[in-house]
N, C-alpha and C positions, 0 to 999 in steps of 0.2 A: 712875710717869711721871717721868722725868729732867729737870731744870733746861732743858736744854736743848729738851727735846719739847713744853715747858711755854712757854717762847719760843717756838719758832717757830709755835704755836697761835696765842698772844696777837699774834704776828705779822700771821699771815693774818685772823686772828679783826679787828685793826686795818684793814688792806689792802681787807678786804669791806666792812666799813664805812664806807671812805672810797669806794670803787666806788659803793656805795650813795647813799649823799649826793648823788655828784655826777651820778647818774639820775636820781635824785628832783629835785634843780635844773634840768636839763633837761626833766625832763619838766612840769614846774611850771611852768617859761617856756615850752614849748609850748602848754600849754596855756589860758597867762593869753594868750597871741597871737590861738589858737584865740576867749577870750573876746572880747576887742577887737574884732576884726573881727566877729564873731554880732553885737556892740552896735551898730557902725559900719553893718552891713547892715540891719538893721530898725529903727534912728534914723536917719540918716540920709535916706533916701527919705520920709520920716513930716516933717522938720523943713524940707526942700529943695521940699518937691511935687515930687521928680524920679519919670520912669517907673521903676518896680520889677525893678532889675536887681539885687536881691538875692540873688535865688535862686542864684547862681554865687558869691558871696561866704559862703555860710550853710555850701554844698556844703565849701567851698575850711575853713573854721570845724570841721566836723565832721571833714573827712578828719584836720586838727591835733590834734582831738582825741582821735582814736582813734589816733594817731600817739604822744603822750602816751602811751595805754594799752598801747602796744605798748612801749615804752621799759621803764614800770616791769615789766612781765613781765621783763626785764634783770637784776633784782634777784639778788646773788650771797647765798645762806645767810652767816648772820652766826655758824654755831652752830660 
């Protein structure tokens, strides 16, 4: 393999990794949002005596977080 073949690896080899990263922080922040709101929806109604309109913010929680899981499936080979 040539000096050159050998860069532009280490190149891409860099490039996916930094792809990566910045999926994984996205996908990390959707998911800590995903958490917030789950907490917000079954604290909240528990601490307020308010009627249990949770159910629509749990929904709104899970769809984030499977949104999250769809994100790192994004993930580029690092090899």
């Amino acid at each position: 393999m040539s000096e050159e073949d050998e860069a532009a690896r280490r190149k891409r080899r860099l490039a996916a990794k930094r792809f990566n990263e910045n999926v994984k922080l996205a996908a990390t922040s959707v998911n800590a949002a995903a958490l917030a709101i789950f907490g917000t929806a079954i604290i909240l109604p528990a601490v307020n005596s308010a009627p249990s309109g949770g159910w629509g913010w749990i929904a709104v929680a899970l769809g984030l977080h499977f949104l999250a899981h769809v994100l790192l499936r994004g993930l580029k080979s690092e090899d």
